[in-house]
C-alpha positions as CSV (number, residue, x, y, z in Angstrom):
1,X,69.5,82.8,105.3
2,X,72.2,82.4,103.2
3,X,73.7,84.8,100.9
4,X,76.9,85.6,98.9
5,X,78.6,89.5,98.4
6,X,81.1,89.8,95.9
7,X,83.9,93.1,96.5
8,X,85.7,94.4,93.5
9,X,88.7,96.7,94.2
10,X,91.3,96.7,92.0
11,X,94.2,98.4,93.5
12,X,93.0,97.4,96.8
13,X,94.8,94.2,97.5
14,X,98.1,95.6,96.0
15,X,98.4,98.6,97.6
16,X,97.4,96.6,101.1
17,X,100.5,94.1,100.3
18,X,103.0,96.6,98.9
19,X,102.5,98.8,102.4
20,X,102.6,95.8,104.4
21,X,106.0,95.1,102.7
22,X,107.9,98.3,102.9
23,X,106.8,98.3,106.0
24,X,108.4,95.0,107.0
25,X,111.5,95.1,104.7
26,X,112.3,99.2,105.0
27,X,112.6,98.0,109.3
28,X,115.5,95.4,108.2
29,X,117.6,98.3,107.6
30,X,118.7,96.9,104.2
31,X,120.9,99.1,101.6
32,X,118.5,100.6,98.8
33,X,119.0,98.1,96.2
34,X,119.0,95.3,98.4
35,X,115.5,96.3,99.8
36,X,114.2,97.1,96.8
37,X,115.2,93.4,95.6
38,X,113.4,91.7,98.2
39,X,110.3,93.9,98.9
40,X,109.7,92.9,94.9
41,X,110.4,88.8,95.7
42,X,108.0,89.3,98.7
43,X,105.5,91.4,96.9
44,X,105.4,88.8,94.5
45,X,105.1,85.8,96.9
46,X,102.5,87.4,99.0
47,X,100.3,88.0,96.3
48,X,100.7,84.7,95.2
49,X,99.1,83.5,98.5
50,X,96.4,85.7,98.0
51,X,95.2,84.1,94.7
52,X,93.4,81.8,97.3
53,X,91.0,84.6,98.0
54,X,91.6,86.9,95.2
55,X,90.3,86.3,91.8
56,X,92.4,88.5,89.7
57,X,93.8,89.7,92.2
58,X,90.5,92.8,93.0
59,X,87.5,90.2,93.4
60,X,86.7,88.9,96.8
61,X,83.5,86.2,97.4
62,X,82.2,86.4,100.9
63,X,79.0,84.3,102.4
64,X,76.8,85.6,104.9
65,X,75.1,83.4,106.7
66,X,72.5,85.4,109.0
67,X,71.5,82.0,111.2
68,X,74.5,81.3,112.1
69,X,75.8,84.8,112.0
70,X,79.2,83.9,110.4
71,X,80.6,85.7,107.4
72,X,83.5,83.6,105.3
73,X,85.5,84.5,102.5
74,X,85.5,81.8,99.6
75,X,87.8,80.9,97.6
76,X,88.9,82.0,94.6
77,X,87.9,78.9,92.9
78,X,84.4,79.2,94.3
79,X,84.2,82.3,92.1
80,X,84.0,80.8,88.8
């Protein structure tokens, strides 16, 4: 059996990448401005990535498939 979930979080996603960023860009060491500068050009790049997955950036599609015991996120173009 086959069957489809759909997850709605809105500030999910963005929290998750803006984290993930300071993270990463606050270990560079970078002066404040300078940091602040890229962690919003890589905020902005990651979360264009995601819009793959994401449908406005808080919907996620994922199928189930309880034969084959897989689960697989769609994309966002499977959404519409």
């Amino acid at each position: 059996m086959k069957f489809r979930v759909q997850l709605k979080d809105p500030d999910c996603l963005s929290d998750a990448i803006a984290d993930a960023v300071d993270d990463r860009v606050d270990a560079m060491g970078l002066p404040g401005d300078e940091a602040e500068a890229v962690k919003e050009r890589r905020i902005t790049k990651v979360s264009d990535l995601c819009d793959e997955w994401f449908r406005y950036g808080e919907y996620l599609l994922i199928e189930i498939d309880t034969d084959a015991k897989t689960c697989v996120v769609l994309s966002a173009k499977e959404q519409k």
